[in-house]
TIRO-2110 file (N, C-alpha, C; in Angstrom, 1 decimal):
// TIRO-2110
0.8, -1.2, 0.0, N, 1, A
0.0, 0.0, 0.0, CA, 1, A
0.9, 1.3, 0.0, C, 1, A
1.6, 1.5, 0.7, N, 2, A
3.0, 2.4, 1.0, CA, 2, A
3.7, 2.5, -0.3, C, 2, A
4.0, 1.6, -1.3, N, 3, A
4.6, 1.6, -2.7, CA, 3, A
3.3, 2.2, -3.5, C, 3, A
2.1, 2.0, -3.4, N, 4, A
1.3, 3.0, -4.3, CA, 4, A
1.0, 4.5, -3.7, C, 4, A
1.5, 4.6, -2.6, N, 5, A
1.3, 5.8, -2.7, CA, 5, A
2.6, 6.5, -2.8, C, 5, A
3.9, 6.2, -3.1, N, 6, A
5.2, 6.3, -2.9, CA, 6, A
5.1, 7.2, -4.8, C, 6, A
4.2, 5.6, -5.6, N, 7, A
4.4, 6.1, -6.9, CA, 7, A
3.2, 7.4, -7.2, C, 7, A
2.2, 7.1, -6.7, N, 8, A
1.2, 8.5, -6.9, CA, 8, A
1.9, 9.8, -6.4, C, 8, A
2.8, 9.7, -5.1, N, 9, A
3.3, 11.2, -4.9, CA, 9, A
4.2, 11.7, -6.2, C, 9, A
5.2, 10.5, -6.7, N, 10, A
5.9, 10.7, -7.5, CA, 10, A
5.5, 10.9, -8.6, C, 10, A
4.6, 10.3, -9.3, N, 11, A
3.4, 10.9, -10.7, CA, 11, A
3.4, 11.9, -10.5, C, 11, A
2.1, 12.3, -9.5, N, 12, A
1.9, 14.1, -9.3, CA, 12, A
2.7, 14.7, -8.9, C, 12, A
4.0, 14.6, -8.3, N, 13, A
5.5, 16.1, -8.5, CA, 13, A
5.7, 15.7, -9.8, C, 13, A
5.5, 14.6, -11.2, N, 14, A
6.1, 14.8, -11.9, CA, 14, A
7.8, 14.9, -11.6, C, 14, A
8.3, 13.8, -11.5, N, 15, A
9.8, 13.1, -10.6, CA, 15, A
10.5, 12.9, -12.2, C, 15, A
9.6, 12.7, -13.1, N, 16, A
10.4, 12.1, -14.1, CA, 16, A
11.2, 13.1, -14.6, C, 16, A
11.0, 14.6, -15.0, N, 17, A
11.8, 15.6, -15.4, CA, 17, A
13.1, 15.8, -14.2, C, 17, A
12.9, 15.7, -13.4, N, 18, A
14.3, 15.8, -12.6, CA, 18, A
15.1, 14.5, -12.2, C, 18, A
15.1, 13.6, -13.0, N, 19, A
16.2, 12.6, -13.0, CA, 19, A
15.3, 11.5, -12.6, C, 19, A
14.4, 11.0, -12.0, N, 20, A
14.0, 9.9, -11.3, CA, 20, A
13.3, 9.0, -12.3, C, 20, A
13.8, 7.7, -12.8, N, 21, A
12.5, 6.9, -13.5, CA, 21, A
11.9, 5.8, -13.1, C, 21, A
10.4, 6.0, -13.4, N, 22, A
9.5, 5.5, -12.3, CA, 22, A
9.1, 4.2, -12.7, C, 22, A
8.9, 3.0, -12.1, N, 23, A
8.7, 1.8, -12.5, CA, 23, A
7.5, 1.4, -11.9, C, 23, A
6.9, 0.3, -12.1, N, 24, A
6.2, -0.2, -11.4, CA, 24, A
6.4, -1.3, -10.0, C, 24, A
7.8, -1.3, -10.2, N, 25, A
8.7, -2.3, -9.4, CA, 25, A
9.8, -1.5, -8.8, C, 25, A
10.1, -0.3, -9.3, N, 26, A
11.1, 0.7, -8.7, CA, 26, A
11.1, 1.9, -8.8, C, 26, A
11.5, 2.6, -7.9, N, 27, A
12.2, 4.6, -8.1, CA, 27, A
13.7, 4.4, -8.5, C, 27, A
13.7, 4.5, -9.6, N, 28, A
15.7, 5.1, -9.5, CA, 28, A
16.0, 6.5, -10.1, C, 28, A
16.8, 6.8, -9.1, N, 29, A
17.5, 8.3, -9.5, CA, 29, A
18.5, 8.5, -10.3, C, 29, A
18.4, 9.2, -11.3, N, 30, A
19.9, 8.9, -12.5, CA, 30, A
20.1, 10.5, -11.9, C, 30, A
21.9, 10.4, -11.5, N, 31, A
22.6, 11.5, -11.5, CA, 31, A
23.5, 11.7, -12.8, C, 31, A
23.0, 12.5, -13.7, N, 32, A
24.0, 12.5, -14.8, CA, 32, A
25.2, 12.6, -14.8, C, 32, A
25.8, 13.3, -13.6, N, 33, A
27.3, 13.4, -13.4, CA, 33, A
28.2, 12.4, -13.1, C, 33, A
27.6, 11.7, -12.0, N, 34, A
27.9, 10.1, -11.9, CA, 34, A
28.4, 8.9, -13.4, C, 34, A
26.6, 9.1, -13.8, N, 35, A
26.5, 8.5, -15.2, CA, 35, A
27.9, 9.0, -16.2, C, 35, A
28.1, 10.0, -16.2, N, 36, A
28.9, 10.6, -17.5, CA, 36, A
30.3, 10.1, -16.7, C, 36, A
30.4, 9.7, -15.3, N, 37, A
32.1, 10.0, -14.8, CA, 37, A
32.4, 8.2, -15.3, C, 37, A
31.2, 7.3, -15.0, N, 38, A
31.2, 5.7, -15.3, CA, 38, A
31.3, 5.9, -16.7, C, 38, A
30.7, 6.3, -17.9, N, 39, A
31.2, 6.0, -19.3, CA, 39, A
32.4, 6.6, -19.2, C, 39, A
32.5, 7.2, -19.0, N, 40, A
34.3, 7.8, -19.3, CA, 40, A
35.5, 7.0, -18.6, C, 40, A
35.1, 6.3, -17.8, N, 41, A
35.9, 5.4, -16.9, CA, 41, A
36.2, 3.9, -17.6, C, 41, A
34.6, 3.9, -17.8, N, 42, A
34.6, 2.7, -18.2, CA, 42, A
34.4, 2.1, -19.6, C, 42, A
34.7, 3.5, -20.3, N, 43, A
34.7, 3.5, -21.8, CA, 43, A
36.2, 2.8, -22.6, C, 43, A
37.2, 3.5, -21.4, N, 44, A
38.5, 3.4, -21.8, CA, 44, A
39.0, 1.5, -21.9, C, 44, A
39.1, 1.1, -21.6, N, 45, A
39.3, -0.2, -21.1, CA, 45, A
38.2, -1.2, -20.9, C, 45, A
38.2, -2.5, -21.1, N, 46, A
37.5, -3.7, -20.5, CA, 46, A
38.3, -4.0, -19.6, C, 46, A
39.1, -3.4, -18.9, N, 47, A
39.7, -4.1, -18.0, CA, 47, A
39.2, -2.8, -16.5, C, 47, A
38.9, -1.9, -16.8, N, 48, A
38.0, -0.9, -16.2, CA, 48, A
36.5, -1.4, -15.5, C, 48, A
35.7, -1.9, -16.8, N, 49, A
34.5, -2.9, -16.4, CA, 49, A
35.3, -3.9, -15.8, C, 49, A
36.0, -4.7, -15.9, N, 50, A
36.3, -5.9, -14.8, CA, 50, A
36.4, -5.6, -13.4, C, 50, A
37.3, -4.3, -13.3, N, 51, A
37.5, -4.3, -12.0, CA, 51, A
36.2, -3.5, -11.5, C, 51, A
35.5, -2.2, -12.1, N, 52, A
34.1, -2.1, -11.4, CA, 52, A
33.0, -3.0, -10.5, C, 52, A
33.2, -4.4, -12.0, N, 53, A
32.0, -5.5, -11.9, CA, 53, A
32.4, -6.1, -10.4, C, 53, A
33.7, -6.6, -10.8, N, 54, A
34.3, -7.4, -9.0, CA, 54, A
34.0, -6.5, -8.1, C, 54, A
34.2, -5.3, -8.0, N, 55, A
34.6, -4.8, -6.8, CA, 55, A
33.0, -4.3, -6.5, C, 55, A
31.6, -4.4, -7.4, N, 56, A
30.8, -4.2, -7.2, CA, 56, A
30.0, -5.8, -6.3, C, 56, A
30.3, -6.6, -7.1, N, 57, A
29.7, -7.9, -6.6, CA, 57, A
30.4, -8.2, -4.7, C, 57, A
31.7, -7.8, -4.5, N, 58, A
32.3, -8.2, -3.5, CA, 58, A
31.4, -7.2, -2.7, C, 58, A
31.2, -5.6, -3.0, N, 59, A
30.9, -4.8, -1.9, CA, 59, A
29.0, -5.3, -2.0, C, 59, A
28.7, -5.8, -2.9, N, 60, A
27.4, -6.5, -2.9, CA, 60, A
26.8, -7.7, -1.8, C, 60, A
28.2, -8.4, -2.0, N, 61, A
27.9, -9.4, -0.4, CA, 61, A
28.1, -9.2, 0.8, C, 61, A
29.3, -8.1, 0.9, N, 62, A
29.5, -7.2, 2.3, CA, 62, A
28.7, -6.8, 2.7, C, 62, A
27.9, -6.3, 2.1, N, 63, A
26.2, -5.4, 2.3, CA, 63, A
25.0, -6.6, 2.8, C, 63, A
25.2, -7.4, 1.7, N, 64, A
24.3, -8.6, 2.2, CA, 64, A
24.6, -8.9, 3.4, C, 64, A
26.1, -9.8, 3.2, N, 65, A
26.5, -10.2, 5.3, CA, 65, A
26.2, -9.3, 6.3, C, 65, A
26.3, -8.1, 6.1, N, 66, A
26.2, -6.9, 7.4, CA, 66, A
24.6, -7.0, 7.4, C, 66, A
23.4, -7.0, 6.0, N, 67, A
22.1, -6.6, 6.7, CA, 67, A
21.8, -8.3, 7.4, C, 67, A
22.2, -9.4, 7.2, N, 68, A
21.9, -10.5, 7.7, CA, 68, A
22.3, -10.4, 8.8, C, 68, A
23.4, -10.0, 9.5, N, 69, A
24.3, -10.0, 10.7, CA, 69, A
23.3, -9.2, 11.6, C, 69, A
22.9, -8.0, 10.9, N, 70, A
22.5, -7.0, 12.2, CA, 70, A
20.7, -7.3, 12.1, C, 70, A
20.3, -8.3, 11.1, N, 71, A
18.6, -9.0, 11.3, CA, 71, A
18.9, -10.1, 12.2, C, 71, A
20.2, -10.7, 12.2, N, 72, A
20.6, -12.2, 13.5, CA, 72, A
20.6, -11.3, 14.8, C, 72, A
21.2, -10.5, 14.8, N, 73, A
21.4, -9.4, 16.3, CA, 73, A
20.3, -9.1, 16.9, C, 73, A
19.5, -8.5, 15.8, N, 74, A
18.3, -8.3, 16.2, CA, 74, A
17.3, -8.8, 16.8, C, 74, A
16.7, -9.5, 15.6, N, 75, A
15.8, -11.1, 16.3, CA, 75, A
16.9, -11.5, 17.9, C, 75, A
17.5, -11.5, 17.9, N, 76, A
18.7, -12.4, 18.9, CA, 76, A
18.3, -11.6, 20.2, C, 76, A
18.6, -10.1, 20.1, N, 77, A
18.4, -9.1, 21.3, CA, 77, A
16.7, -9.0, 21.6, C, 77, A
15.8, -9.2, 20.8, N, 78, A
14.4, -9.6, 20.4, CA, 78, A
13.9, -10.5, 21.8, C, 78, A
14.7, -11.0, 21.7, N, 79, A
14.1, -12.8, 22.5, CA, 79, A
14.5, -12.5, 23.4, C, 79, A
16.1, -12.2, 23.7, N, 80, A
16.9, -12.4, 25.1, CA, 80, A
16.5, -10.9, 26.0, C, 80, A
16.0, -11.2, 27.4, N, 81, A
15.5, -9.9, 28.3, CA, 81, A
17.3, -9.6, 28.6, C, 81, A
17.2, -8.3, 28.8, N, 82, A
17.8, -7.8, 28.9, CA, 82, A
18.6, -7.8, 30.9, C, 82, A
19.9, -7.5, 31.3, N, 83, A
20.3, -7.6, 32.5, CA, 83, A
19.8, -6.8, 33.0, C, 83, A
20.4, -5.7, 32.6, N, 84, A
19.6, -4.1, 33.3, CA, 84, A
18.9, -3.2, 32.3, C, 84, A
18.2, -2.6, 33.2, N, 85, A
17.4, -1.5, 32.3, CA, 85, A
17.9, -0.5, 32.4, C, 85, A
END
């Protein structure tokens, strides 16, 4: 319910002229500056894309391990009462 109204705020500001394209499954923001600094980076070389792609997939699972770690902590501190208050 929260994702249809996420996209109707976004319809009515009209988001699409200032960078954001709207999906039915997502909001993404395109920063052109960004966008133009990755083709130029990664225009030069395939060996540019290689090390982007790895270094994107490695910090991809780091991300994953940490939100799993701190949803185990959680639930974990969830259950267990606490010593003192």
């Amino acid at each position: 319910m929260a994702w249809v109204v996420i996209l109707g705020v976004a319809k009515g500001l009209k988001l699409e002229k200032h960078g954001f394209e709207l999906k039915i499954y997502s909001l993404v923001y395109k920063n052109q500056q960004v966008q133009s600094a990755l083709t130029r980076v990664l225009g030069r070389t395939r060996r540019g894309i290689k090390i982007f792609a790895n270094v994107s997939v490695v910090a991809g699972f780091l991300m994953m391990g940490f939100a799993f770690w701190f949803l185990l902590a959680n639930i974990f501190n969830y259950f267990v009462a606490p010593i003192e208050f």
